[in-house]
mmCIF file as Biopython writes it, N, C-alpha, C and O atoms, coordinates in Angstrom:
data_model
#
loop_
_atom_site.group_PDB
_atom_site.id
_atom_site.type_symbol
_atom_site.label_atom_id
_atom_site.label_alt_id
_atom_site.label_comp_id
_atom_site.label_asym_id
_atom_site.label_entity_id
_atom_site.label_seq_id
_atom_site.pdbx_PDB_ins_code
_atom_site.Cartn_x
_atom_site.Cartn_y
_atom_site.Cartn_z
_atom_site.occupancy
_atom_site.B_iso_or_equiv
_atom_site.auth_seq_id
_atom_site.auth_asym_id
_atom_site.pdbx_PDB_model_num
ATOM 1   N N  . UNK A ? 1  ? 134.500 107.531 54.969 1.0 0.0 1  A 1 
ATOM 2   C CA . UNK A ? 1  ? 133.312 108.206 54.499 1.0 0.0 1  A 1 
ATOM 3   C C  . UNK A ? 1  ? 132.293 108.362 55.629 1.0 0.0 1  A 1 
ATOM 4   O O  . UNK A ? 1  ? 131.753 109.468 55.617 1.0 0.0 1  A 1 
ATOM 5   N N  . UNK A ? 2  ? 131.897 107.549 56.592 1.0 0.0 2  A 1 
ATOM 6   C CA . UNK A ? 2  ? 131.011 107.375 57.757 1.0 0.0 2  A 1 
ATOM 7   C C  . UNK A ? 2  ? 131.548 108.818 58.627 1.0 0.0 2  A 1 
ATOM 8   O O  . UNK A ? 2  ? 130.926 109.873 58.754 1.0 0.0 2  A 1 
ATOM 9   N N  . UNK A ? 3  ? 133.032 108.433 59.210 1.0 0.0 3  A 1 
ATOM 10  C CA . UNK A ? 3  ? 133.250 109.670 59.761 1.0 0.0 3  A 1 
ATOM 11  C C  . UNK A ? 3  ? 132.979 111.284 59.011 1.0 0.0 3  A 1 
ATOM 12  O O  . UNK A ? 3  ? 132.634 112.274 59.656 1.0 0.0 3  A 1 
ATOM 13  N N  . UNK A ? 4  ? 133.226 111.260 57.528 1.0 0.0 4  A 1 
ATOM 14  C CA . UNK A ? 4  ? 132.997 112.590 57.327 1.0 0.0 4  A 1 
ATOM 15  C C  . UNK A ? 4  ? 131.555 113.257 57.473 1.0 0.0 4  A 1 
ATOM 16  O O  . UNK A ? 4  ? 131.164 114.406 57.677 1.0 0.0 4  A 1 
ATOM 17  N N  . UNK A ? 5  ? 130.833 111.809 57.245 1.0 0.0 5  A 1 
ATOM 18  C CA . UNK A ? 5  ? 129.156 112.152 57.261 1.0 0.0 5  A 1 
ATOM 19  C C  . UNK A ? 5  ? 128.608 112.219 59.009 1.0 0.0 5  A 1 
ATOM 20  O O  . UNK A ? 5  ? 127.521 112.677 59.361 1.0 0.0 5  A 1 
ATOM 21  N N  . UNK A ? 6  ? 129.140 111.927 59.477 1.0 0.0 6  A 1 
ATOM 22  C CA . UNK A ? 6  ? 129.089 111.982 61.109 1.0 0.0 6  A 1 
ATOM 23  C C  . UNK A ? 6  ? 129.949 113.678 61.729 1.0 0.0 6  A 1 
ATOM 24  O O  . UNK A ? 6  ? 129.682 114.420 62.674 1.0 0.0 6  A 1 
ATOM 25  N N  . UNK A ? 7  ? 130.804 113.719 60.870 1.0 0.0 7  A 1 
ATOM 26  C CA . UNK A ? 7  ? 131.532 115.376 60.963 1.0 0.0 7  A 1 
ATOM 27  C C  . UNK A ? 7  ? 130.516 116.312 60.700 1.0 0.0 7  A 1 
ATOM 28  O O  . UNK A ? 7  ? 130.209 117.100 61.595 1.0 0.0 7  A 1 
ATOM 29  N N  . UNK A ? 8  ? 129.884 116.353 59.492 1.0 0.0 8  A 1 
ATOM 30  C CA . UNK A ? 8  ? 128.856 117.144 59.106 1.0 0.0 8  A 1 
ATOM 31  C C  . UNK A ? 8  ? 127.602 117.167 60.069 1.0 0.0 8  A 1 
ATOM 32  O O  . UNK A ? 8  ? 126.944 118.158 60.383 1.0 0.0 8  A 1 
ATOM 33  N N  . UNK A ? 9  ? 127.446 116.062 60.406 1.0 0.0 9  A 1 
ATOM 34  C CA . UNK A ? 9  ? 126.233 115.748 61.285 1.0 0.0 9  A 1 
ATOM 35  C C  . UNK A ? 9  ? 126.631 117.093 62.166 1.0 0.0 9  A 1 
ATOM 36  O O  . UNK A ? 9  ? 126.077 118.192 62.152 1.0 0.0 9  A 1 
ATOM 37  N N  . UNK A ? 10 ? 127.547 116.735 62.783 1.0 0.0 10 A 1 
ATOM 38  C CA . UNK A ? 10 ? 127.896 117.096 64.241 1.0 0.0 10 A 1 
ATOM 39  C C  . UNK A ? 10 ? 127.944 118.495 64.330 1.0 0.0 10 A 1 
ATOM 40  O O  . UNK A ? 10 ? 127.554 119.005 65.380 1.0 0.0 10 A 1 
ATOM 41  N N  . UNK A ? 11 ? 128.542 119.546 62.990 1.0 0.0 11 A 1 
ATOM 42  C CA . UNK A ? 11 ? 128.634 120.663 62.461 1.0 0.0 11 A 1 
ATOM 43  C C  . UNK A ? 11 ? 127.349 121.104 62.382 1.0 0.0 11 A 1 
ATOM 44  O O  . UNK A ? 11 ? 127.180 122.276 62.719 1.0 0.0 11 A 1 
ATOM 45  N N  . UNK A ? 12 ? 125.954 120.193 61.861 1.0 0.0 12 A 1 
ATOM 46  C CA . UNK A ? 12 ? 124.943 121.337 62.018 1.0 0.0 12 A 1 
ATOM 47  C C  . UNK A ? 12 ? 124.365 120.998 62.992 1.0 0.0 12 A 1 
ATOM 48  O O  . UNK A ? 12 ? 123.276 121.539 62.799 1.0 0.0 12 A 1 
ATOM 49  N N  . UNK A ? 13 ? 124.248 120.246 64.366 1.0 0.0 13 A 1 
ATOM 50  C CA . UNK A ? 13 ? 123.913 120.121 65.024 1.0 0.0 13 A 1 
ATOM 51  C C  . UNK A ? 13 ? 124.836 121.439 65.810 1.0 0.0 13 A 1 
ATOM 52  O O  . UNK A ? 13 ? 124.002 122.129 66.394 1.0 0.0 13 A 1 
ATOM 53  N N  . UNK A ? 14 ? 126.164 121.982 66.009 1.0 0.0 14 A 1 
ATOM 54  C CA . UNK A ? 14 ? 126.427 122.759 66.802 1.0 0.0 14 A 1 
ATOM 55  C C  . UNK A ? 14 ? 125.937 123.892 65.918 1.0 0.0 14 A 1 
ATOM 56  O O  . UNK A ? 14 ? 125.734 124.792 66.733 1.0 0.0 14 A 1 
ATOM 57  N N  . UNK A ? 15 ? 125.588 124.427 64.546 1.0 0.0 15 A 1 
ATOM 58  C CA . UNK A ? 15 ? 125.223 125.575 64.232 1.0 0.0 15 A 1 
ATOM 59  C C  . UNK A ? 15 ? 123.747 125.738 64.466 1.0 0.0 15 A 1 
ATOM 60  O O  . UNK A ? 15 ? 123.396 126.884 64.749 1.0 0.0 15 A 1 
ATOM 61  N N  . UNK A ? 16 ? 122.643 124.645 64.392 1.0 0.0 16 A 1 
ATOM 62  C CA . UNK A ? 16 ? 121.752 124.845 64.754 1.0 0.0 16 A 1 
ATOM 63  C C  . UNK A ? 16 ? 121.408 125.159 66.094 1.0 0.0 16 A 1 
ATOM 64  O O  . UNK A ? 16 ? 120.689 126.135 66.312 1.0 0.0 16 A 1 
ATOM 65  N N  . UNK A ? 17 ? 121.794 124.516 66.932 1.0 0.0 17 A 1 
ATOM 66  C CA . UNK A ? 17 ? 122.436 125.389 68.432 1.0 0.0 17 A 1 
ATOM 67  C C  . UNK A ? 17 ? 122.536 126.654 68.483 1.0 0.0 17 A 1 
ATOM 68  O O  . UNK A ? 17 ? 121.796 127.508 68.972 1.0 0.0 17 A 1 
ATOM 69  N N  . UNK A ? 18 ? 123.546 126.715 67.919 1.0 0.0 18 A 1 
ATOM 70  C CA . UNK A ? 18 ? 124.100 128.045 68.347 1.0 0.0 18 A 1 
ATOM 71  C C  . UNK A ? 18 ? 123.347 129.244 68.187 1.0 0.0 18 A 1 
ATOM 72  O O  . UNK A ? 18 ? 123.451 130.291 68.826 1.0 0.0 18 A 1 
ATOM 73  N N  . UNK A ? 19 ? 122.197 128.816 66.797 1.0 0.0 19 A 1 
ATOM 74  C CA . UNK A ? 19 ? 121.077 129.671 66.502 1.0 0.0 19 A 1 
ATOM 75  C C  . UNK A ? 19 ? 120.040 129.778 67.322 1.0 0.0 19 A 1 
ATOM 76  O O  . UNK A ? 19 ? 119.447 130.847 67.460 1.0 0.0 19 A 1 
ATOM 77  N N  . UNK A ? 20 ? 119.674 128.574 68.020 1.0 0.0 20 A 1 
ATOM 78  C CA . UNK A ? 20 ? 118.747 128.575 68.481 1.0 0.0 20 A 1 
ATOM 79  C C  . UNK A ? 20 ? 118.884 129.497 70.254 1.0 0.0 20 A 1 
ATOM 80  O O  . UNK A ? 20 ? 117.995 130.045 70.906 1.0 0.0 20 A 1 
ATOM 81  N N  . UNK A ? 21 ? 120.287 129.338 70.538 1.0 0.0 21 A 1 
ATOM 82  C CA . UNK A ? 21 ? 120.482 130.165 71.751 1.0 0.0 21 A 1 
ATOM 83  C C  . UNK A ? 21 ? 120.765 131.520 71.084 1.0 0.0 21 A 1 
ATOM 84  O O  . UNK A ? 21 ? 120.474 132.168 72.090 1.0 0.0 21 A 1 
ATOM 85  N N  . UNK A ? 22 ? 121.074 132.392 70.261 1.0 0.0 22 A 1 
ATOM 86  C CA . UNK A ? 22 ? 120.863 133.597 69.415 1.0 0.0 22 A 1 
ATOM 87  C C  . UNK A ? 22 ? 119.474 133.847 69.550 1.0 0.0 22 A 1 
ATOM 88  O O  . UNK A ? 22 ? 119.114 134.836 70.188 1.0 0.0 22 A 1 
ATOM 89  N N  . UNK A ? 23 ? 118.489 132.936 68.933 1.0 0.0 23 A 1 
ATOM 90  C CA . UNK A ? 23 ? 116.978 133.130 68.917 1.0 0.0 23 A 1 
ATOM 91  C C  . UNK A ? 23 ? 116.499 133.358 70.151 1.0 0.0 23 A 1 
ATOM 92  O O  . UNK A ? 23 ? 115.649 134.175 70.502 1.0 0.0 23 A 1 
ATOM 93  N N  . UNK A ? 24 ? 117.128 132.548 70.807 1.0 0.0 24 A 1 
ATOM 94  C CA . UNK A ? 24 ? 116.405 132.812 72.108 1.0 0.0 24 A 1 
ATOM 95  C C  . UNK A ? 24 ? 116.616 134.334 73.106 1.0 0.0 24 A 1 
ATOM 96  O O  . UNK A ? 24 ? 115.805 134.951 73.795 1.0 0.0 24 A 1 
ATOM 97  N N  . UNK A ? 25 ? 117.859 134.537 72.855 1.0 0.0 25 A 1 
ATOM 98  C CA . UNK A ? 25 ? 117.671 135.844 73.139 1.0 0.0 25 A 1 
ATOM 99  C C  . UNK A ? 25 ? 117.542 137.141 72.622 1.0 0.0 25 A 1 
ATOM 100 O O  . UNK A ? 25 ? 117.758 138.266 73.073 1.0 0.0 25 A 1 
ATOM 101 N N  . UNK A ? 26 ? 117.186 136.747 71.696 1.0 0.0 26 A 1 
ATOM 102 C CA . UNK A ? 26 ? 116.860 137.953 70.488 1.0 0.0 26 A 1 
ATOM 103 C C  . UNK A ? 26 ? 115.229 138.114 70.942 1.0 0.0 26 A 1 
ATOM 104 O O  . UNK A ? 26 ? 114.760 139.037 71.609 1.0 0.0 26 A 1 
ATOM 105 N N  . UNK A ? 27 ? 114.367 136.727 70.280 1.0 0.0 27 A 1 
ATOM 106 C CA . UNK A ? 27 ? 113.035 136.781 71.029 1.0 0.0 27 A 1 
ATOM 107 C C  . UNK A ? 27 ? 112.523 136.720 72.450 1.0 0.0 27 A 1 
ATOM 108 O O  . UNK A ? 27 ? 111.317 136.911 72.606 1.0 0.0 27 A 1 
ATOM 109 N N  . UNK A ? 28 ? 113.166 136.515 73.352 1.0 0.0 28 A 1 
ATOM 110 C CA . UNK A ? 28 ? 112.281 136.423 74.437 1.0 0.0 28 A 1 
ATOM 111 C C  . UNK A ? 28 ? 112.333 137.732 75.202 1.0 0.0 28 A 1 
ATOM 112 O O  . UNK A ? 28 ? 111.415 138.189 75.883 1.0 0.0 28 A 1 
ATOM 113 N N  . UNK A ? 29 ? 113.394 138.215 75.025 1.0 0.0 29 A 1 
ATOM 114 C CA . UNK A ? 29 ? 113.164 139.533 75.826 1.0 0.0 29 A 1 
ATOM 115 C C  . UNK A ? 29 ? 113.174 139.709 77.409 1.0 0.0 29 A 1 
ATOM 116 O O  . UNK A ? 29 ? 114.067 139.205 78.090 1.0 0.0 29 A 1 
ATOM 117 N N  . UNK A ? 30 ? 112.175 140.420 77.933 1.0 0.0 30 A 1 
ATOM 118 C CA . UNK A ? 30 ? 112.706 140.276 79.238 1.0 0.0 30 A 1 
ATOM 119 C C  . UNK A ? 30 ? 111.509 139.853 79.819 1.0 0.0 30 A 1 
ATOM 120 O O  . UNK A ? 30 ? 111.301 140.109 81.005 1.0 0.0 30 A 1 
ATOM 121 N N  . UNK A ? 31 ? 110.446 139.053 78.942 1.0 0.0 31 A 1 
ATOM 122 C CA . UNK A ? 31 ? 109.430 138.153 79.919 1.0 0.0 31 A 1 
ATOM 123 C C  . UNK A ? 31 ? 109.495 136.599 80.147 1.0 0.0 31 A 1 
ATOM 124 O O  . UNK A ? 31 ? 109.438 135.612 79.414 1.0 0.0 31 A 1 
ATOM 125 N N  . UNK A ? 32 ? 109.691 136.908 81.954 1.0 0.0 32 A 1 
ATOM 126 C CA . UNK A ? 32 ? 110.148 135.779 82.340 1.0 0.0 32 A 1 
ATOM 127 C C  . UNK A ? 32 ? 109.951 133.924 82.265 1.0 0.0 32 A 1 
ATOM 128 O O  . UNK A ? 32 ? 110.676 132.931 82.337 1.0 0.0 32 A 1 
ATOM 129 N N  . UNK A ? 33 ? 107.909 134.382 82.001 1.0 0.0 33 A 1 
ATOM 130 C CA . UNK A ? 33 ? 107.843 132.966 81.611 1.0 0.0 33 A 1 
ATOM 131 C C  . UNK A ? 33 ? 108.268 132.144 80.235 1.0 0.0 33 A 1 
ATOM 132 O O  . UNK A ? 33 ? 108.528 130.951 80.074 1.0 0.0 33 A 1 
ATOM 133 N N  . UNK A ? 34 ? 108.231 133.414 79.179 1.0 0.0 34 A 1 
ATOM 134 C CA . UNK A ? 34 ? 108.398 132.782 77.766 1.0 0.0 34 A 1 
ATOM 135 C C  . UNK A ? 34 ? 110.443 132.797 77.846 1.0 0.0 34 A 1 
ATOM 136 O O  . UNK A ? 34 ? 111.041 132.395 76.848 1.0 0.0 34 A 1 
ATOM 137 N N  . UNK A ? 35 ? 111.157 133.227 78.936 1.0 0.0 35 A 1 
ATOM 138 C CA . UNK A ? 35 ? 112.408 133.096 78.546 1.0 0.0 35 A 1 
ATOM 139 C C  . UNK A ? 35 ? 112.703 131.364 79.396 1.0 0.0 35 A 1 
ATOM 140 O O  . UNK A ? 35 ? 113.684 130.780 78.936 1.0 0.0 35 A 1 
ATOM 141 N N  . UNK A ? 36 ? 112.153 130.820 80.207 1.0 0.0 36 A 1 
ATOM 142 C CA . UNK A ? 36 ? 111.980 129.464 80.912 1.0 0.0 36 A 1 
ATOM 143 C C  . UNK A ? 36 ? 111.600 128.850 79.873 1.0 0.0 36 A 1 
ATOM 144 O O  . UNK A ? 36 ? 112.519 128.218 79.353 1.0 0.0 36 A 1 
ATOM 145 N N  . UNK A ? 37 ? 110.443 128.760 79.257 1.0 0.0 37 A 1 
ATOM 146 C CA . UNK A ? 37 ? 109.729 127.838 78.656 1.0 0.0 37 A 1 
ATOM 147 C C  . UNK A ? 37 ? 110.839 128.192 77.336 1.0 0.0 37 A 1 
ATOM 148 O O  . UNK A ? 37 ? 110.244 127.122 77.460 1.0 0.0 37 A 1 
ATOM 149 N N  . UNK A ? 38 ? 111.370 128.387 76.723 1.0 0.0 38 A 1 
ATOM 150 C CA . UNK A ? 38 ? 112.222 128.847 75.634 1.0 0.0 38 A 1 
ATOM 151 C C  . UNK A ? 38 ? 113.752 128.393 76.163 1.0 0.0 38 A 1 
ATOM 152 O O  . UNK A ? 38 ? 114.562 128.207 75.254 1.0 0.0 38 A 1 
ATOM 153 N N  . UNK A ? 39 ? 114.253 128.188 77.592 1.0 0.0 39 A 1 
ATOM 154 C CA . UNK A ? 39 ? 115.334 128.036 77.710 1.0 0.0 39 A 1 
ATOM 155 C C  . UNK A ? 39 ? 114.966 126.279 78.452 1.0 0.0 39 A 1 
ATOM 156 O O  . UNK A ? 39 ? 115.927 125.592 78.796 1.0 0.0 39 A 1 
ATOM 157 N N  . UNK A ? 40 ? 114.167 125.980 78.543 1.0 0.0 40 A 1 
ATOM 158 C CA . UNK A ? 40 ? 113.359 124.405 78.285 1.0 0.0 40 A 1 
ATOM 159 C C  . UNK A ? 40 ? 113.582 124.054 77.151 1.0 0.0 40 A 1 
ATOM 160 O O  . UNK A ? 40 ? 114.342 123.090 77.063 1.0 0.0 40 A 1 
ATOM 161 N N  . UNK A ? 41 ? 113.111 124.577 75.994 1.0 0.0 41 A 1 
ATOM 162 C CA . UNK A ? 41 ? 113.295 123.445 75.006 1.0 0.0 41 A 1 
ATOM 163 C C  . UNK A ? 41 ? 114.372 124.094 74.154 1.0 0.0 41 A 1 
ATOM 164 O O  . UNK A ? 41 ? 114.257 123.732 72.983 1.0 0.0 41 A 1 
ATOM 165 N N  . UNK A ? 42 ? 115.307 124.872 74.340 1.0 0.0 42 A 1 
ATOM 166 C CA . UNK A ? 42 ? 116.885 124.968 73.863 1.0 0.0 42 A 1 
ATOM 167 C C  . UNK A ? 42 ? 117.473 123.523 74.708 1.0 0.0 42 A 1 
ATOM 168 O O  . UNK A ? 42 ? 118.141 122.636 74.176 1.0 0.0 42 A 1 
ATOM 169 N N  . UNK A ? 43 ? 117.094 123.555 75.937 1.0 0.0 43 A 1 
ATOM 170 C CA . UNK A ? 43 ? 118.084 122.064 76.957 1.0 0.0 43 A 1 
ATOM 171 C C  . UNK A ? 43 ? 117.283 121.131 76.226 1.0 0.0 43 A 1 
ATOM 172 O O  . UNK A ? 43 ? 118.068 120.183 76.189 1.0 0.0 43 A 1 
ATOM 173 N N  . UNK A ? 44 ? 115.946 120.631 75.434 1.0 0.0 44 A 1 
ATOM 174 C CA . UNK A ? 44 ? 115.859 119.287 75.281 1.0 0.0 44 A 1 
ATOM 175 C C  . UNK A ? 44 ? 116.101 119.607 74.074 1.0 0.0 44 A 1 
ATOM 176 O O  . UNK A ? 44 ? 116.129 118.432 73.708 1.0 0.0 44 A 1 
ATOM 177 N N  . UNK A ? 45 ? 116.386 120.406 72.737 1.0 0.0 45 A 1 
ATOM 178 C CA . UNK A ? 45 ? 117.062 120.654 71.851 1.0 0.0 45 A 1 
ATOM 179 C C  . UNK A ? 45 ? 118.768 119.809 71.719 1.0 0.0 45 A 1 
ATOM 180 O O  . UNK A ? 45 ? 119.314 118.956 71.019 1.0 0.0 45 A 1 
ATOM 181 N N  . UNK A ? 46 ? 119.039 120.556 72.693 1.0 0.0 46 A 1 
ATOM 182 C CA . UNK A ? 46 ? 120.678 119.952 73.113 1.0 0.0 46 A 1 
ATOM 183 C C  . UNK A ? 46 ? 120.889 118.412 73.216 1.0 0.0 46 A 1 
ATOM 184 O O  . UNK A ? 46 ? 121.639 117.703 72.545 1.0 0.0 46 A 1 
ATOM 185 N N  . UNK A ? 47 ? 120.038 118.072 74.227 1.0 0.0 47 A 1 
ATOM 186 C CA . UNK A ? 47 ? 120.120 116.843 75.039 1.0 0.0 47 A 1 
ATOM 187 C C  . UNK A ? 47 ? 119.563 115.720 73.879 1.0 0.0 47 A 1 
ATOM 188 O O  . UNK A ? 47 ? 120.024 114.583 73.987 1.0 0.0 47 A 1 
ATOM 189 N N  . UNK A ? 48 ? 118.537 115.995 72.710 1.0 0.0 48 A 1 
ATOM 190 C CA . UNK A ? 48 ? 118.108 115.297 72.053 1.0 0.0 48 A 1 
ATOM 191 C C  . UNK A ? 48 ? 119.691 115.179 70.692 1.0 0.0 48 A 1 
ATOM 192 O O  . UNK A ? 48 ? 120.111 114.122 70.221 1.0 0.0 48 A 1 
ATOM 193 N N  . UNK A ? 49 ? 120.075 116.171 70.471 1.0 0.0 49 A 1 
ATOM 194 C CA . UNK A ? 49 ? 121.293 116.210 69.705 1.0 0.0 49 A 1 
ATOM 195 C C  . UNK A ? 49 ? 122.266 115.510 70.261 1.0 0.0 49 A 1 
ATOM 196 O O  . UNK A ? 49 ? 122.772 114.609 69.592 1.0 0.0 49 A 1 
ATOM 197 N N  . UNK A ? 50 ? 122.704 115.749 71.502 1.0 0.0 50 A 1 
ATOM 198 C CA . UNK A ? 50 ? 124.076 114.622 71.626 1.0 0.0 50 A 1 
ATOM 199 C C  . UNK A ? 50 ? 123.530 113.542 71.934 1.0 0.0 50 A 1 
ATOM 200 O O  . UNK A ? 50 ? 124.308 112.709 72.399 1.0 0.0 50 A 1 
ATOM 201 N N  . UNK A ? 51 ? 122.630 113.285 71.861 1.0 0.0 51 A 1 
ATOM 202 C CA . UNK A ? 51 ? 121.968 112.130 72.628 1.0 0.0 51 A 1 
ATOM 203 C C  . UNK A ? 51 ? 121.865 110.841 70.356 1.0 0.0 51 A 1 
ATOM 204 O O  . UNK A ? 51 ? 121.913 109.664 69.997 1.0 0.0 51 A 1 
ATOM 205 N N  . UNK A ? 52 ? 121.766 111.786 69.906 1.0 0.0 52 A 1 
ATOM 206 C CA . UNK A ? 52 ? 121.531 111.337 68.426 1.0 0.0 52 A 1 
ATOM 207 C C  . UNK A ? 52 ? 123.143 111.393 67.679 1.0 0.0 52 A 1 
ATOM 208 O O  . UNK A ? 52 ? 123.455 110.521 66.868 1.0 0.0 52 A 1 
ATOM 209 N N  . UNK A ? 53 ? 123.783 112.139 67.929 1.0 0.0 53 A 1 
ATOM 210 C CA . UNK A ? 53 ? 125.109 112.150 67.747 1.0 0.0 53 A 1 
ATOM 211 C C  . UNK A ? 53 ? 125.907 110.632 68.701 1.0 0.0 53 A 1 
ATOM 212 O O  . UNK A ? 53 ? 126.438 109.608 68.271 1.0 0.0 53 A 1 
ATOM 213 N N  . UNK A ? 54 ? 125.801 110.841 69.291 1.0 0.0 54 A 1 
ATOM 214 C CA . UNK A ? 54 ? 126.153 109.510 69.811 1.0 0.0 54 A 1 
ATOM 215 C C  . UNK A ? 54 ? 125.546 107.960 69.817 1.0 0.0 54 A 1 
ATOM 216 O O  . UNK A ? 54 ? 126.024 106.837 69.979 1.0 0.0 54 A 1 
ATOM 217 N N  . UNK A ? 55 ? 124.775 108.286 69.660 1.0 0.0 55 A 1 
ATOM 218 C CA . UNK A ? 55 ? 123.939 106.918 68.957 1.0 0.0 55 A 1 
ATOM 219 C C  . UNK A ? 55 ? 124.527 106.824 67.628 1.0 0.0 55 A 1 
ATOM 220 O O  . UNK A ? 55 ? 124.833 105.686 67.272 1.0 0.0 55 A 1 
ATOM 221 N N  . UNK A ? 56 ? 124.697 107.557 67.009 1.0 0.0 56 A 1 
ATOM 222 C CA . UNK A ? 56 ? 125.209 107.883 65.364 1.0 0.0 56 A 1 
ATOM 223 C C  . UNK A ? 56 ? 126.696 107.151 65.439 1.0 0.0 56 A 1 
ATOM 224 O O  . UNK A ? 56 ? 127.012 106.303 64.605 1.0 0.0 56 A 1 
ATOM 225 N N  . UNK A ? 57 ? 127.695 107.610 66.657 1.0 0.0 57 A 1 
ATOM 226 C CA . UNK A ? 57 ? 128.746 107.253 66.650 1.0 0.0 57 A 1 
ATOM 227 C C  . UNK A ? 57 ? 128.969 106.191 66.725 1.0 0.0 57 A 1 
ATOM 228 O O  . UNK A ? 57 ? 129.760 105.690 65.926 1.0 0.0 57 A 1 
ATOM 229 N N  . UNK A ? 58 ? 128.219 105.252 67.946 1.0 0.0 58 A 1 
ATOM 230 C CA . UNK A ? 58 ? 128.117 103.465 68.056 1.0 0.0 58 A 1 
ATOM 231 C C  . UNK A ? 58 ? 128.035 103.387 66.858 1.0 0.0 58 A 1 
ATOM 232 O O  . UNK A ? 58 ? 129.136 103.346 66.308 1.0 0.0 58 A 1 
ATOM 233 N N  . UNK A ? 59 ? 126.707 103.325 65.840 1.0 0.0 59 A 1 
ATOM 234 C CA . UNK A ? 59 ? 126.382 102.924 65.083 1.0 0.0 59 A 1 
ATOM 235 C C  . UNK A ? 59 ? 127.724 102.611 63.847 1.0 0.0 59 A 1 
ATOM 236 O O  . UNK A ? 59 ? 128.068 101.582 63.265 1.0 0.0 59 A 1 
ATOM 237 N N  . UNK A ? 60 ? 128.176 103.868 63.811 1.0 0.0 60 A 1 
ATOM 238 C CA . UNK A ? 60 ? 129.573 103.831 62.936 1.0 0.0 60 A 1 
ATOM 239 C C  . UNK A ? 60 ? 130.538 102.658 63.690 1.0 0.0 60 A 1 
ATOM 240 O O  . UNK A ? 60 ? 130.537 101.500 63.273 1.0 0.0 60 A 1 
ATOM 241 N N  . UNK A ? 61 ? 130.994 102.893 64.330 1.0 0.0 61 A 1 
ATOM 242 C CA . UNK A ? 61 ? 131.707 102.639 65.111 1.0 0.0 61 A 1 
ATOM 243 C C  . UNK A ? 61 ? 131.542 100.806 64.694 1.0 0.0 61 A 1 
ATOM 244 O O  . UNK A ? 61 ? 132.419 100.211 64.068 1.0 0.0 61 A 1 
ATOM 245 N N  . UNK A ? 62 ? 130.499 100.265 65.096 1.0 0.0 62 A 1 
ATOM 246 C CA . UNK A ? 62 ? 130.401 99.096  64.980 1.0 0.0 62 A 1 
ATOM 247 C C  . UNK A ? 62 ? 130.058 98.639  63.147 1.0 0.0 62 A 1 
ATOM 248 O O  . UNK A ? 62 ? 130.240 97.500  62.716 1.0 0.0 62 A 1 
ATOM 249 N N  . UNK A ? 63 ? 129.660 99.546  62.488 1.0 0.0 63 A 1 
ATOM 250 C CA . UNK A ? 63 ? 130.219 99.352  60.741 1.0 0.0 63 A 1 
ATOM 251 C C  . UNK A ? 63 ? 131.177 99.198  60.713 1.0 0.0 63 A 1 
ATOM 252 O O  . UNK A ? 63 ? 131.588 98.082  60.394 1.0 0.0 63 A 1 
ATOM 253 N N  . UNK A ? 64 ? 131.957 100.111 60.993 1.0 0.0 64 A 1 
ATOM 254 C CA . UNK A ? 64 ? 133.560 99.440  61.030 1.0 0.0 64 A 1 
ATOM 255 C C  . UNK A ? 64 ? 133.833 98.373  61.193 1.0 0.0 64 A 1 
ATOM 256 O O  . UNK A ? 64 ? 134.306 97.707  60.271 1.0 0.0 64 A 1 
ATOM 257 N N  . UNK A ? 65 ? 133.605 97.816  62.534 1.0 0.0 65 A 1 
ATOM 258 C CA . UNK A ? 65 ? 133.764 96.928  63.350 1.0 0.0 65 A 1 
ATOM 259 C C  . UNK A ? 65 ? 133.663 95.735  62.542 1.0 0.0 65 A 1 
ATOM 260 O O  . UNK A ? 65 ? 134.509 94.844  62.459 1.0 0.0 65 A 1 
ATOM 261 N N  . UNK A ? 66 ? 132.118 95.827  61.729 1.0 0.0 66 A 1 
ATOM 262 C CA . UNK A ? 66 ? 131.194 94.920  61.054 1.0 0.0 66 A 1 
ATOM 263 C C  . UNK A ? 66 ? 132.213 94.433  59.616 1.0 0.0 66 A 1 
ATOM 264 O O  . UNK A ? 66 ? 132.395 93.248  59.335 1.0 0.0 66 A 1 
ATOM 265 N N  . UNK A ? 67 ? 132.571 95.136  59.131 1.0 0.0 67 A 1 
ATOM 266 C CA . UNK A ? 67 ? 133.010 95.996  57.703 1.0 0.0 67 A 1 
ATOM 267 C C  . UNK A ? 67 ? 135.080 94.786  58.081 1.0 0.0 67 A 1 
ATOM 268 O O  . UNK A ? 67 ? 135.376 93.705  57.572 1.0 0.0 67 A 1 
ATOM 269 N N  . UNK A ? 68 ? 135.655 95.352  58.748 1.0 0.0 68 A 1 
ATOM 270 C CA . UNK A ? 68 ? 136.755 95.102  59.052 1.0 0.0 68 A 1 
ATOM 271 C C  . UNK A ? 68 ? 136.695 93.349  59.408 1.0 0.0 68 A 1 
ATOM 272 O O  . UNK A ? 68 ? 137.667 92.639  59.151 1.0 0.0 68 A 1 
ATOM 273 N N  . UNK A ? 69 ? 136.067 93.072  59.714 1.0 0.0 69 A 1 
ATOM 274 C CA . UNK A ? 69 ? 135.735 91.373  60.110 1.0 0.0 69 A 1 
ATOM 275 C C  . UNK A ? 69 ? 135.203 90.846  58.546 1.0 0.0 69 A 1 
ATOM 276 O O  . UNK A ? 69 ? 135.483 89.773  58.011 1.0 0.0 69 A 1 
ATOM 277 N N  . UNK A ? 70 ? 134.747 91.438  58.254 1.0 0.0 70 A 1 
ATOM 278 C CA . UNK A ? 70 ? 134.098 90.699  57.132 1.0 0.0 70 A 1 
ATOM 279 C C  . UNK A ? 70 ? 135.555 90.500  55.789 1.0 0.0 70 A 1 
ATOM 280 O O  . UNK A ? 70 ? 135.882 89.575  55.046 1.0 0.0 70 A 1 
ATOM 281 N N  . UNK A ? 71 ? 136.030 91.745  56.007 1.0 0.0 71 A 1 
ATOM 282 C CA . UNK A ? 71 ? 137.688 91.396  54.961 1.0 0.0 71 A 1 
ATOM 283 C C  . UNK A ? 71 ? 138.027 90.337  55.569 1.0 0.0 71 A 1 
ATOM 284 O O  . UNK A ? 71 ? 139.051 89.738  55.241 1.0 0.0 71 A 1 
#
């Protein structure tokens, strides 16, 4: 059950992505400072997602861990 809820996680974390680099070039157009400052926080967008996805995974990871010792 952990993994499927960690699957889903991971699923809207890549669709919200994927929107947000769509958005970004849909809105910014061809001015240069708002396409930087917009392609700035798509990278800490990203970086904050796998960065939470993987924290997510330890976390499972050691339920198990926790879970399996305790039988």
């Amino acid at each position: 059950m952990m993994y499927n809820e960690l699957w889903v996680y991971e699923q809207f974390v890549a669709m919200y992505t994927s929107m947000a680099q769509i958005t970004n070039s849909i809105v910014v157009g061809n001015n240069a400072a708002d396409a930087t400052r917009t392609q700035q926080l798509l990278t800490a967008l990203i970086d904050r997602s796998e960065y939470n996805l993987q924290a997510m995974k330890q976390a499972t990871q050691r339920s198990i861990q926790l879970i399996s010792q305790m039988e």
